[in-house]
C-alpha positions in Angstrom: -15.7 -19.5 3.4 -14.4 -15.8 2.4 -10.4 -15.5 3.2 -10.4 -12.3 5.1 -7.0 -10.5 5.9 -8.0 -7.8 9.1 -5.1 -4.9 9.5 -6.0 -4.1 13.0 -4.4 -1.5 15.5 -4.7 -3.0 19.0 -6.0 0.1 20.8 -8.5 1.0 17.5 -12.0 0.8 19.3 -13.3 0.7 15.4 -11.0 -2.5 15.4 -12.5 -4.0 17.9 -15.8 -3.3 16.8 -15.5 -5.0 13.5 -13.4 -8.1 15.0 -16.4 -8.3 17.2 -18.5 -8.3 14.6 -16.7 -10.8 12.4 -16.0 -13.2 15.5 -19.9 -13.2 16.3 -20.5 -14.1 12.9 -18.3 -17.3 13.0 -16.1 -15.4 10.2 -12.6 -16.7 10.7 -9.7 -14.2 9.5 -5.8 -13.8 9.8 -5.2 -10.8 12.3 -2.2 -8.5 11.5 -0.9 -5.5 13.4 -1.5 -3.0 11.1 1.2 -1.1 12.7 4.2 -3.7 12.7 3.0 -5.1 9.3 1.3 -2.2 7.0 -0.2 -3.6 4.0 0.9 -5.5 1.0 1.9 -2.9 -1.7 -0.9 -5.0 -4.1 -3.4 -4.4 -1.2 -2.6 -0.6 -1.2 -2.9 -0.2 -4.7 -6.1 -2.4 -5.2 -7.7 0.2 -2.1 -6.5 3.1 -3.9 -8.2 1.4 -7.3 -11.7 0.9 -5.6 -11.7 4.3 -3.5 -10.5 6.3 -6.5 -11.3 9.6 -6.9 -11.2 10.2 -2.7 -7.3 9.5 -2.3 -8.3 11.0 1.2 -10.5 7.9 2.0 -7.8 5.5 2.5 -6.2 7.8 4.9 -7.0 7.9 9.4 -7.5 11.5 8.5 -8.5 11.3 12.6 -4.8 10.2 13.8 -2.0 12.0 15.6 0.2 11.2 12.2 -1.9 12.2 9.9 -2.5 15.6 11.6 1.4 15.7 11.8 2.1 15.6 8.5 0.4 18.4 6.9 -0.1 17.4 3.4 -2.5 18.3 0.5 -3.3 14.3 0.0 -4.9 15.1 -3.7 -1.4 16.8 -4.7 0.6 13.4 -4.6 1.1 10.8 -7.3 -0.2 7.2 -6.6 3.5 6.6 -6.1 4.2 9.0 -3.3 0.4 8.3 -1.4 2.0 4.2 -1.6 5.7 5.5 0.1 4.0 7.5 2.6 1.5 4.8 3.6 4.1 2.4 3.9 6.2 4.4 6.0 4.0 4.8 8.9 0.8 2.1 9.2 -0.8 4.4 11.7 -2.0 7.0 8.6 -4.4 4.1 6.7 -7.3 3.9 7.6 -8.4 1.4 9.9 -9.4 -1.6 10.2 -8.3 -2.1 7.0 -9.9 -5.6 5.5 -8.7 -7.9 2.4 -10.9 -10.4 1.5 -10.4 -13.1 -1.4 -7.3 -10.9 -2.3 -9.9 -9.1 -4.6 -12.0 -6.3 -2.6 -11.1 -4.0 0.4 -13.2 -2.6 2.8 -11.9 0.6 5.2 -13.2 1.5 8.3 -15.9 -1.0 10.1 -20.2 -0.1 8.9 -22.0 -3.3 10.3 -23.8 -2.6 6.9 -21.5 -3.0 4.5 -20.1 -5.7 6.1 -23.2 -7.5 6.2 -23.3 -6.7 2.8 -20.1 -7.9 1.5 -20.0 -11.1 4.0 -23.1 -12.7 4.2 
């Protein structure tokens, strides 16, 4: 069994979606609030890593705080993309998924998670 580590936002329908999907599929997984609880620094850094060159990607680029901050995303250092995530959960991208402390996957495709989980 894959540990999974699910940074949810209760009110995320896309949340839902892939809890739904993980429940049906008998996956079991340690629930945070991805707003009270942002990810682990390590976490941050290994999604960065994987979705490198698209700094963008790990970002809600739909949410109210993103659209508030009005930032070029590509002009920031690694460091400063980290601090700002940090600082407010709402701007990554959600649901935001750990699994075997190794890979991350953003956002919920029934796809890919078929393909990474099964």
């Amino acid at each position: 069994m894959k540990k999974i580590i699910f940074y949810s936002y209760l009110k995320c329908s896309t949340c839902r979606k892939a809890a739904k999907w993980l429940d049906k599929k008998d996956f079991e997984y340690q629930l945070i609030d991805i707003v009270k609880e942002p990810p682990l620094l390590d976490y941050l850094n290994l999604a960065l890593e994987q979705y490198s060159p698209d700094k963008k990607r790990i970002f809600n680029t739909r949410g109210k705080a993103f659209k508030s901050i009005n930032l070029d995303i590509y002009s920031l250092s690694k460091e400063e993309i980290i601090q700002l995530l940090l600082s407010d959960g709402k701007l990554i991208k959600r649901p935001f998924l750990v699994y075997e402390e190794k890979k991350v996957i953003l956002g919920f495709n029934e796809i890919e998670y078929a393909e990474q989980f099964m």
